[in-house]
N, C-alpha and C positions, 0 to 999 in steps of 0.2 A: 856607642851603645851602652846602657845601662847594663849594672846587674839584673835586675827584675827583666828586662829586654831580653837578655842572653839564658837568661833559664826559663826553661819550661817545664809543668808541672803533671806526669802524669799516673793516672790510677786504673789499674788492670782489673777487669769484672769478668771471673771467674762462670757466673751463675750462680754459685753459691749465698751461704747466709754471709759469711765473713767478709767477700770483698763488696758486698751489698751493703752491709751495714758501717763499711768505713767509707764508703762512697758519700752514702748519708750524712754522716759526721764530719766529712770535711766538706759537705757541698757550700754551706756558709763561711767556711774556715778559710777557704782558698779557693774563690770565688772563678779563679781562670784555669778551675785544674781542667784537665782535659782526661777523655774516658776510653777507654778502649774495650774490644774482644777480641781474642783470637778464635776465631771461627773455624772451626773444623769442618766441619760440612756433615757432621756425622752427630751433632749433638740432641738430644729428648727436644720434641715441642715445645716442655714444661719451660725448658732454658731462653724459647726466643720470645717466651710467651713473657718471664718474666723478665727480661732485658726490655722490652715497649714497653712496660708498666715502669721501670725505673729511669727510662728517657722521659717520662712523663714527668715522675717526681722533681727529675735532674733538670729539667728544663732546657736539656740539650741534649744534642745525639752522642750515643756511644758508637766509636768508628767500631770498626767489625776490621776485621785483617786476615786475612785468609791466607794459606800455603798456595804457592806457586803450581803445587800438582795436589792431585785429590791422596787419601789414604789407598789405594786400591796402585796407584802407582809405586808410592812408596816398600810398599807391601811386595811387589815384584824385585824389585831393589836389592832387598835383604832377604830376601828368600831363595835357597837353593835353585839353579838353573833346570832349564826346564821350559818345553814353550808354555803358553798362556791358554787354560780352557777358552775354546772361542766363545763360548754361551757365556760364563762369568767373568771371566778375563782375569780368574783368579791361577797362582803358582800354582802347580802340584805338589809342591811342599810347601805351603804355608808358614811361612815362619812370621807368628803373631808377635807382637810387642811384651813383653813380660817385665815381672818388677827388675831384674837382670839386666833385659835390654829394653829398655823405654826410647824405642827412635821414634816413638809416634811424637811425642814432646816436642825433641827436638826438630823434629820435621816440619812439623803441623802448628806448634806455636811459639817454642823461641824461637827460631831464625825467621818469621814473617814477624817480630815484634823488631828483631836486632836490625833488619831490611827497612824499618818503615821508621826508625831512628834515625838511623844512618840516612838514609833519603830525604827523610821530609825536617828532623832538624841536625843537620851537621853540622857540626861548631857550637853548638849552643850547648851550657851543662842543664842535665837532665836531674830531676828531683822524679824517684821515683817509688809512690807509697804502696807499702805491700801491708797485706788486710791479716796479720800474724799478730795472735792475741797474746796477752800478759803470762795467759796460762800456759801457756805453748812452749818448748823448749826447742825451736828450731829454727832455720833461718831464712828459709824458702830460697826463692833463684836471685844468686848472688852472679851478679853480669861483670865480667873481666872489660865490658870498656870502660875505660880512665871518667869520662864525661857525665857517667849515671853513678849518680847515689841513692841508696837504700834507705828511705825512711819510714819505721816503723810506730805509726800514732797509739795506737792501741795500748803496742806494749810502753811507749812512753808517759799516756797518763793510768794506766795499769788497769786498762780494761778484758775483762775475760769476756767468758760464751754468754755468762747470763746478761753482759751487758752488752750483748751481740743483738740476742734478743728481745731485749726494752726496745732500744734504739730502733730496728724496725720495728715493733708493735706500737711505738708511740709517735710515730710521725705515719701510721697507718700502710706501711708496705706490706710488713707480713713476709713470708717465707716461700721459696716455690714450690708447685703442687707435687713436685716428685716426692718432696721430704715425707711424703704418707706412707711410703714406699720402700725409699731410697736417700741416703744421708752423704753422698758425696756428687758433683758437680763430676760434668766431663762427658766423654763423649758414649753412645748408648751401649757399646759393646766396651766399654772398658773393664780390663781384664783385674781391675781393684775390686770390683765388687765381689759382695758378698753371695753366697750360692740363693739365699732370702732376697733378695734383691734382684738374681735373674730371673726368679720364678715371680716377683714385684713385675719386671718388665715382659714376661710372657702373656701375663693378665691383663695388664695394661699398656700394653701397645704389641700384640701378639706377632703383626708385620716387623719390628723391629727385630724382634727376637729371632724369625725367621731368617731376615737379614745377616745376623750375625752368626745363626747356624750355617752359613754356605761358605762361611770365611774357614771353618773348621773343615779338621780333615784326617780320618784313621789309615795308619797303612799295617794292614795285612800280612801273615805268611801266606802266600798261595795255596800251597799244598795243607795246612793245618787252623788254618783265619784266624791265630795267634795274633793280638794286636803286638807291633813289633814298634808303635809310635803312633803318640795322639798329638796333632797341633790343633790344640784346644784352648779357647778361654781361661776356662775355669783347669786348677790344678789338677788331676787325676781323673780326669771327666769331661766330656762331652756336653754340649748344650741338650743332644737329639737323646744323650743318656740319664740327663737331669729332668728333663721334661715327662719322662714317663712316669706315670699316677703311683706309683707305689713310692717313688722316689720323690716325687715331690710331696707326698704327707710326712715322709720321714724329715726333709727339709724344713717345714713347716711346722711340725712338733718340735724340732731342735730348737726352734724359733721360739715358737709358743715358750717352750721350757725356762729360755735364758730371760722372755723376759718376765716372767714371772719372778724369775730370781733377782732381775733386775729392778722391781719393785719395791723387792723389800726393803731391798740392802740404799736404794737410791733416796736422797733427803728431797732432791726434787720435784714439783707433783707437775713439772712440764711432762705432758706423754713426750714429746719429740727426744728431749734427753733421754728417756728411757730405754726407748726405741734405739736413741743411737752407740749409747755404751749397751747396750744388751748385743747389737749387732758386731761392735769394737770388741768386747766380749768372746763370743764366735769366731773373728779373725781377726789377731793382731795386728796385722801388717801394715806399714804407711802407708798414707794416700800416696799419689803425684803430689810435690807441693809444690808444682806448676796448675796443674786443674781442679788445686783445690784451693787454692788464694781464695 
């Protein structure tokens, strides 16, 4: 068996701009890469909506990989004991995914990528490109098997964001429809977003949101309705707490506010850049750089 026989080449598609647009880039580059997704079973329309449109471009299917049990299982898992609501089949203590403890990741997309290596090419070295730009200072998922290596295009011929965005705008893909919205990839209750972003996904897909309000859960003093514990989303807050009208204008003007600020001070006259450091702005904190490849 050859070199080129024994490796094989593959590239993770996120939903996002970034693994979109190296998919693009190396679709002539390396002609036999092969594509994947890790499928949650919980991710925006927008995401499968623009996955068909990039099988299109690509000329070939993106496998889909999915976790062996759904989130709702997992979720039982790691959440304090307790039987199961029979109507939701959710904990009574909820213990949600947070940037601390991210098992939804681990659960839900590395070990059904590490599973479907291991299965479908063992023995073989694994060449594996992750969508991590020039501008970027970090490393994303660096895998402990011997067999797979990390290869970063981007940052090798030193392309950043604005050349994220040529790259689909000139081979006519364009971006997914959440980005009007919503600037990170992953699944609809993910607890990275921005509090502008849950009230983005209340508007526009109001079932979702509801969804993800039932995953929540306040616990009480009996005697004095002290909240004594929120397993919530969102930091210091509830979904069923953010969603009411006085609280989402204030959300909204914050929003308003940053990006106006963000206009000024921004050389770029892409709205989307504006939108997304205005929103980065608001809240520091990393993506997943698992669901956000």
């Amino acid at each position: 068996m050859t070199e080129d026989e024994n490796t094989v080449h593959l590239l993770g598609i996120s939903g996002g701009k970034d693994s979109a647009a190296l998919a693009v880039y190396m679709r002539d580059r390396v002609p036999q890469m092969q594509y994947f997704f890790c499928d949650t079973g919980e991710e925006l329309p927008e995401t499968y909506e623009y996955l068909a449109m990039l099988e299109t471009y690509l000329g070939k299917p993106i496998k889909r990989l999915n976790p062996d049990r759904q989130f709702k299982h997992y979720l039982a898992i790691y959440s304090p004991g307790g039987d199961l609501d029979p109507d939701t089949g959710l904990p009574p203590a909820p213990y949600l995914p947070s940037q601390r403890m991210r098992w939804c990741t681990a659960q839900l997309k590395l070990k059904p990528f590490e599973k479907w290596v291991d299965e479908e090419f063992s023995g073989k070295r694994i060449m594996s490109y992750v969508a991590i730009r020039a501008d970027e200072d970090r490393d994303g998922y660096i895998s402990h098997k011997t067999n797979i290596q990390a290869i970063y295009p981007f940052k090798e011929a030193g392309l950043g964001k604005a050349d994220v965005y040529q790259i689909l705008e000139e081979r006519g893909v364009g971006v997914p429809r959440y980005y009007e919205w919503r600037t990170r990839s992953g699944c609809y209750f993910c607890f990275f977003q921005r509090k502008a972003e849950w009230i983005g996904l209340k508007e526009r897909h109001p079932d979702l949101f509801e969804r993800a309000k039932q995953y929540e859960k306040v616990i009480r003093d009996p005697e004095t309705g002290e909240v004594i514990k929120r397993y919530s989303w969102a930091q210091g807050e509830t979904l069923e707490e953010m969603e009411q009208p006085e609280r989402i204008i204030e959300i909204k003007q914050r929003h308003e506010k940053y990006l106006e600020e963000e206009k000024r001070r921004n050389k770029s006259t892409r709205l989307l850049d504006i939108f997304e450091d205005a929103l980065d702005d608001e809240d520091d904190t990393l993506p997943c750089q698992i669901c956000n490849l």
